[in-house]
ZADO-1210 file (C-alpha; in nm, 4 decimals, padded with zeros to 6 digits):
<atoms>
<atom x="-16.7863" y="-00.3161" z="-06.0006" code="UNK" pos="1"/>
<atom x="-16.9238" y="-00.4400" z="-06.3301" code="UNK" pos="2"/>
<atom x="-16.7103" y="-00.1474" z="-06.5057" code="UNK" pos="3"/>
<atom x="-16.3927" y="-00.2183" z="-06.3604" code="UNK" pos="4"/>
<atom x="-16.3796" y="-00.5869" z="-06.4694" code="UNK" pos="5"/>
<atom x="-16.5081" y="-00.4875" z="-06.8075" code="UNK" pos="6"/>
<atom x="-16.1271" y="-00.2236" z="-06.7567" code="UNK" pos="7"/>
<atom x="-15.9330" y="-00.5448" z="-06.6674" code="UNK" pos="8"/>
<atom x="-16.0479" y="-00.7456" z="-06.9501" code="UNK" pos="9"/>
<atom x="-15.9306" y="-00.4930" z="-07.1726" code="UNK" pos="10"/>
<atom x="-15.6643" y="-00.3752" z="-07.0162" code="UNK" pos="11"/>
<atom x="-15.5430" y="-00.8320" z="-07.0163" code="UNK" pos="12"/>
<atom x="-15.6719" y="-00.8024" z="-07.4087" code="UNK" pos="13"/>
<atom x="-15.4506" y="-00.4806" z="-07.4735" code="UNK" pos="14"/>
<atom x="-15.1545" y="-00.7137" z="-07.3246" code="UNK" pos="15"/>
<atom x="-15.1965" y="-01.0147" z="-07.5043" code="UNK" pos="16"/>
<atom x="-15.2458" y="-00.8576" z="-07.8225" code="UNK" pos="17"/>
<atom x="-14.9325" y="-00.6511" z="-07.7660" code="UNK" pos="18"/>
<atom x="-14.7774" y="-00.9767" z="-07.6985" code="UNK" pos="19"/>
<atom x="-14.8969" y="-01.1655" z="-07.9845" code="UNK" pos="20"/>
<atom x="-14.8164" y="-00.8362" z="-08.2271" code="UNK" pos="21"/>
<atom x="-14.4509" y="-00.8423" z="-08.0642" code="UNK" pos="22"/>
<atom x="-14.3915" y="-01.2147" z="-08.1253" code="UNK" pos="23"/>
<atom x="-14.5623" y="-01.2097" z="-08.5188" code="UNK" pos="24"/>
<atom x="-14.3445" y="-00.8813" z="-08.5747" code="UNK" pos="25"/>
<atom x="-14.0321" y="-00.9821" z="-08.4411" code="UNK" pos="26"/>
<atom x="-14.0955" y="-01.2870" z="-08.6742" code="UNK" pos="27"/>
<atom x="-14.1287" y="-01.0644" z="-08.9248" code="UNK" pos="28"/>
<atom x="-13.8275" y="-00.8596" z="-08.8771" code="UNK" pos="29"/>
<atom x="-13.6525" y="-01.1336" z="-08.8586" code="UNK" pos="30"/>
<atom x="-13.7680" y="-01.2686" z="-09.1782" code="UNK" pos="31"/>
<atom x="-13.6817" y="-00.9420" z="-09.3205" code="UNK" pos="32"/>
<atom x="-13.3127" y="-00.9894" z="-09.2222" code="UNK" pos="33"/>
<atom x="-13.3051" y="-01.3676" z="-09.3467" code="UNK" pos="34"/>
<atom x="-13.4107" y="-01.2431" z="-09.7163" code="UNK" pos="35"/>
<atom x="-13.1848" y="-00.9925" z="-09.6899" code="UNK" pos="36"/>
<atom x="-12.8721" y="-01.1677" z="-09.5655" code="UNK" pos="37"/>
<atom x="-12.9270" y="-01.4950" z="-09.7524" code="UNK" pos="38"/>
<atom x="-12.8457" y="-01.5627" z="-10.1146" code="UNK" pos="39"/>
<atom x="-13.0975" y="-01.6174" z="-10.3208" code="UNK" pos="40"/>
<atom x="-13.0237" y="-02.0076" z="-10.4478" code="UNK" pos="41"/>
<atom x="-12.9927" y="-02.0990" z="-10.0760" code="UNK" pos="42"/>
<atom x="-13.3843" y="-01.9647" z="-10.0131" code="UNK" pos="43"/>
<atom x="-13.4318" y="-02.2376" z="-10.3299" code="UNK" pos="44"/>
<atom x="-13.3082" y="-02.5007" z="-10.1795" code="UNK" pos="45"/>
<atom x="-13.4484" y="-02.4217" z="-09.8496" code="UNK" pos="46"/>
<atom x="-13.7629" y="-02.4071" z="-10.0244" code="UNK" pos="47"/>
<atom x="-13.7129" y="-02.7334" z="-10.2214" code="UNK" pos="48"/>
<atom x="-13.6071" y="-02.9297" z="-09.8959" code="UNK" pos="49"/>
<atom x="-13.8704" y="-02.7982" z="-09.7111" code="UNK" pos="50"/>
<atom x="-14.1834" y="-02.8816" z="-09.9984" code="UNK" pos="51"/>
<atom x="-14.0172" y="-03.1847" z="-10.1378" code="UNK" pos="52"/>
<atom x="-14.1237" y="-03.4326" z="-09.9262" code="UNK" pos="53"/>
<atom x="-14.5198" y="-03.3012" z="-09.9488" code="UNK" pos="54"/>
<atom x="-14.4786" y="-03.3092" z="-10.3392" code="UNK" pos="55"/>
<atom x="-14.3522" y="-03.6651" z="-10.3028" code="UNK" pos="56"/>
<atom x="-14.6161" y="-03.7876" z="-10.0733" code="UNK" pos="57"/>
<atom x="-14.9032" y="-03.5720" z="-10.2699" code="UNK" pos="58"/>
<atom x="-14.7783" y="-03.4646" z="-10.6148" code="UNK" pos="59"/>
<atom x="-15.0849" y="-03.2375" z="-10.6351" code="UNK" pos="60"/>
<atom x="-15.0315" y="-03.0679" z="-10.3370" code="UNK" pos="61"/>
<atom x="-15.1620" y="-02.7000" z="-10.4190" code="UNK" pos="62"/>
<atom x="-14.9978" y="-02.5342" z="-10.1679" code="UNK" pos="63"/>
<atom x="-14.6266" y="-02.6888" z="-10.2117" code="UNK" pos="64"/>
<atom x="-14.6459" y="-02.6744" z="-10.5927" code="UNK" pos="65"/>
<atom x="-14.7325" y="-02.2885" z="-10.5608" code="UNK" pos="66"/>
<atom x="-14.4199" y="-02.2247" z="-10.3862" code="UNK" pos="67"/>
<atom x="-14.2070" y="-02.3915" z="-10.5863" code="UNK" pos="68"/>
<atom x="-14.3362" y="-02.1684" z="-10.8557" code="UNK" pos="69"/>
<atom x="-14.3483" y="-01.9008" z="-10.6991" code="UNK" pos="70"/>
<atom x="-13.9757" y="-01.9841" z="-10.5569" code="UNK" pos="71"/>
<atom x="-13.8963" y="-02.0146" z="-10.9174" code="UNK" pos="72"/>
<atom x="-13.9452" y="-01.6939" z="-11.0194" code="UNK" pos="73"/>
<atom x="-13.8079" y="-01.4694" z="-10.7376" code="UNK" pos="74"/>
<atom x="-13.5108" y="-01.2833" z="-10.8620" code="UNK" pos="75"/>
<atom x="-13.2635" y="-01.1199" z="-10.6404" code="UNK" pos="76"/>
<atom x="-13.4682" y="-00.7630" z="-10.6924" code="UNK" pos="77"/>
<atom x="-13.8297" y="-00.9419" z="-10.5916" code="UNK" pos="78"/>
<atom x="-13.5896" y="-01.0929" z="-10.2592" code="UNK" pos="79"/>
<atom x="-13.4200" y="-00.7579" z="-10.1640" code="UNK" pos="80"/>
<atom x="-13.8125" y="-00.5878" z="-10.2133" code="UNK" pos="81"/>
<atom x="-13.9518" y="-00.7719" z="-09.9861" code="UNK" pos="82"/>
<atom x="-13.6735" y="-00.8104" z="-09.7272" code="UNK" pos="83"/>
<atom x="-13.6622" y="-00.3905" z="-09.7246" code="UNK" pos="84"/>
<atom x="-14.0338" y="-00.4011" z="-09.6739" code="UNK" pos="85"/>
<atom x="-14.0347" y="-00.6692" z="-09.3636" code="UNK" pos="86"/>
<atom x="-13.7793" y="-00.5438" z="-09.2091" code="UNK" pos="87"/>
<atom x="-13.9183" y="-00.1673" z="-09.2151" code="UNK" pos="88"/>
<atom x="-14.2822" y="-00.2942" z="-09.1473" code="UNK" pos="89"/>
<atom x="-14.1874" y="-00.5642" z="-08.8498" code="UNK" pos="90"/>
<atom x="-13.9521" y="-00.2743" z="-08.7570" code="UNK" pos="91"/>
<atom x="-14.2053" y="-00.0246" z="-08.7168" code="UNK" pos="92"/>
<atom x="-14.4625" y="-00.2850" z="-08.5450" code="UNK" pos="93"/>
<atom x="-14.1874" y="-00.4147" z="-08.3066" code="UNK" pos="94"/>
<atom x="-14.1097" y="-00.0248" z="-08.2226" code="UNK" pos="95"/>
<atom x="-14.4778" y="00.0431" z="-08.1491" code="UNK" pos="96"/>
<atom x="-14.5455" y="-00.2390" z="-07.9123" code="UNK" pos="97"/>
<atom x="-14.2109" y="-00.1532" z="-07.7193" code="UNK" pos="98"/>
<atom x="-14.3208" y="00.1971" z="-07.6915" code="UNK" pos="99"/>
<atom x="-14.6674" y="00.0779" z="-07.5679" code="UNK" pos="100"/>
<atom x="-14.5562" y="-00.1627" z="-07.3525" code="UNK" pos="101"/>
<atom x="-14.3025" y="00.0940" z="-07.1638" code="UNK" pos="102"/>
<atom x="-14.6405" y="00.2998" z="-07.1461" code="UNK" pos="103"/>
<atom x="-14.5022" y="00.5920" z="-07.3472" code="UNK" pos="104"/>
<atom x="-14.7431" y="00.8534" z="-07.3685" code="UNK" pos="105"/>
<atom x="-14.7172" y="00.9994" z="-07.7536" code="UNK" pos="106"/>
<atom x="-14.6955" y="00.6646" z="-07.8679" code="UNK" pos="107"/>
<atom x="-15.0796" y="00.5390" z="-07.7764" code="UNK" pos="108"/>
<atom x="-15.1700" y="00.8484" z="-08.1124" code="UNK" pos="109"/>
<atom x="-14.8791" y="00.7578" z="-08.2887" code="UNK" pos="110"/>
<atom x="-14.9650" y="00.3786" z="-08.2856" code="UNK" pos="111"/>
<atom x="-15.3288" y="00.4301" z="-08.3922" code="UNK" pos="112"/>
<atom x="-15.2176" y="00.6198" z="-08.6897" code="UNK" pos="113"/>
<atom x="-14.9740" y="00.3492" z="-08.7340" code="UNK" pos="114"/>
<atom x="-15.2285" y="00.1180" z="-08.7382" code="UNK" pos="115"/>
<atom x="-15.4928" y="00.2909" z="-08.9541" code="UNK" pos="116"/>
<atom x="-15.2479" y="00.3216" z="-09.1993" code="UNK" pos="117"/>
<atom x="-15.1795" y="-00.0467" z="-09.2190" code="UNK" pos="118"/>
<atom x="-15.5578" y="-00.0977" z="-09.2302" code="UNK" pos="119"/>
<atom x="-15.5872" y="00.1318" z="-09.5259" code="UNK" pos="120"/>
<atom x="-15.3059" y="-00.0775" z="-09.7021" code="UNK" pos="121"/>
<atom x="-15.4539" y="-00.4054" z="-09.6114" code="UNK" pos="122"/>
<atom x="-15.8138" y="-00.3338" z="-09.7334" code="UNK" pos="123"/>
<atom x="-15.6879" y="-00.1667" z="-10.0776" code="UNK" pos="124"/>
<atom x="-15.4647" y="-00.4822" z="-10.1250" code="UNK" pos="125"/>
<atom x="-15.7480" y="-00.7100" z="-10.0473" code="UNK" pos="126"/>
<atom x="-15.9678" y="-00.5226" z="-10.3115" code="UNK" pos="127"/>
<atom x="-15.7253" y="-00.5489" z="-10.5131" code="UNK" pos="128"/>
<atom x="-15.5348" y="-00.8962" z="-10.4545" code="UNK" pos="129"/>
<atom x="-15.8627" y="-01.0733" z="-10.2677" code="UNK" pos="130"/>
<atom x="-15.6498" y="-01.2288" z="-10.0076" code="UNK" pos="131"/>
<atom x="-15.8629" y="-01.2914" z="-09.7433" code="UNK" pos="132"/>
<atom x="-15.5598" y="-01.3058" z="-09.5218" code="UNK" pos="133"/>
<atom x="-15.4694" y="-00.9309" z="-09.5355" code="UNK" pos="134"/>
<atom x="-15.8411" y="-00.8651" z="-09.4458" code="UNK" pos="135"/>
<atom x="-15.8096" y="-01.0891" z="-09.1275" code="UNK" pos="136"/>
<atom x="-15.4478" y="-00.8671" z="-09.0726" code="UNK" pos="137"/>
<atom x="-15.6666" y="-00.5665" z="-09.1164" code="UNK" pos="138"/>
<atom x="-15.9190" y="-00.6652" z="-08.8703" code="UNK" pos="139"/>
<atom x="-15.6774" y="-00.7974" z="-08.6067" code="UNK" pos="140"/>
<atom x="-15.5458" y="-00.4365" z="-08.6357" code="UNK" pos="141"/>
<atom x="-15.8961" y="-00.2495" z="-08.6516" code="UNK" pos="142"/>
<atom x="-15.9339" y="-00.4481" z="-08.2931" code="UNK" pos="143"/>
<atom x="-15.5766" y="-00.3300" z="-08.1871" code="UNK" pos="144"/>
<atom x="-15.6536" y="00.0706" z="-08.2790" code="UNK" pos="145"/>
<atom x="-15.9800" y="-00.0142" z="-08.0044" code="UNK" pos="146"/>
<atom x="-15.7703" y="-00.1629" z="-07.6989" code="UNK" pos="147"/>
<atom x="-15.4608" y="00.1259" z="-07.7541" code="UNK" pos="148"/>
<atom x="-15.7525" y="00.3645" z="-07.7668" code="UNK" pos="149"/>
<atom x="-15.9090" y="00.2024" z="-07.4182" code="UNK" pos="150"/>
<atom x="-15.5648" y="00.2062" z="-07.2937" code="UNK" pos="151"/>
<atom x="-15.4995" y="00.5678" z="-07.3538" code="UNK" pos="152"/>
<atom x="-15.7917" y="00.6987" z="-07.2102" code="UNK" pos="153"/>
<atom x="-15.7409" y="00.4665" z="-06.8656" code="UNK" pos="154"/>
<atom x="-15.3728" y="00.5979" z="-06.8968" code="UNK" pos="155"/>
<atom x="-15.4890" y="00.9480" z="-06.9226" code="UNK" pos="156"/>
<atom x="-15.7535" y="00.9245" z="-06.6637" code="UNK" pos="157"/>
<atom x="-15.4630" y="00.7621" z="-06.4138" code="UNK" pos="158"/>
<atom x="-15.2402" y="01.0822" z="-06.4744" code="UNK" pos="159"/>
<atom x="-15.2059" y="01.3105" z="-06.1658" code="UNK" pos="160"/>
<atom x="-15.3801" y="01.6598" z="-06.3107" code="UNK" pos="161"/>
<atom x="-15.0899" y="01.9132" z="-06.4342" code="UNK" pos="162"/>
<atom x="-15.0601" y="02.2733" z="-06.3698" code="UNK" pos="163"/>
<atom x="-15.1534" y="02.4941" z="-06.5925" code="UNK" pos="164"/>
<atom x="-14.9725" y="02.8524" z="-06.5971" code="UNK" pos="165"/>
<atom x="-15.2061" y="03.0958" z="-06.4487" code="UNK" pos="166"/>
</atoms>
């Protein structure tokens, strides 16, 4: 009794987080598209309409000064780098958790590789940036690799027995 709530929760945690991964990479994907579609001066003034009114209020506002810097100095190159690399990592995410959801066997191994992969990339770029951010990403995933590999195993363990050739 006690073991198949402890299933449920997990099986309700694998489902959320798929939801929550679909919604953050769709964003993604879709942020991907806007850099790539969208000239570069109209990302400036999107930026400077949408921090202008902070640096107004709060001149010192660290957060709103930092991106108009950094808004500054993003050439067309920087903007077509990182619209390449959201599209093709939202892309990938957003495949995974379709694949998952649909319950698509080879996909459970393929999306913990996925996933490792991502964790890898996230903890090297936290050594090396600090961002505590990309460590939080690389936990979130580290949990995610857990519930796909719960999910497998219950999906595995539901699976009528196949013959084997004798």
């Amino acid at each position: 009794m006690l073991r198949q709530g402890r299933d449920r929760l997990l099986h309700w945690l694998f489902e959320a987080s798929l939801a929550i991964k679909g919604v953050l990479t769709s964003a993604e994907a879709l942020a991907g598209l806007g850099l790539l579609l969208a000239p570069n001066p109209l990302i400036a003034r999107f930026v400077f309409w949408v921090t202008h009114f902070e640096i107004a209020e709060d001149p010192t506002d660290t957060l709103a000064t930092w991106t108009l810097r950094a808004v500054a100095q993003f050439p067309i190159g920087t903007q077509h780098f990182y619209a390449i690399y959201l599209l093709a990592h939202g892309g990938l995410k957003l495949t995974m958790v379709l694949l998952l959801w649909r319950k698509v066997v080879w996909a459970y191994p393929a999306s913990m590789v996925v996933l490792a992969g991502f964790v890898l990339y996230q903890t090297f770029e936290f050594f090396h940036a600090g961002s505590p951010f990309l460590l939080i990403l690389a936990l979130f995933d580290l949990v995610m690799i857990g519930l796909v590999w719960q999910e497998w195993r219950a999906l595995r363990d539901k699976a009528p027995p196949t013959l084997s050739p004798a």
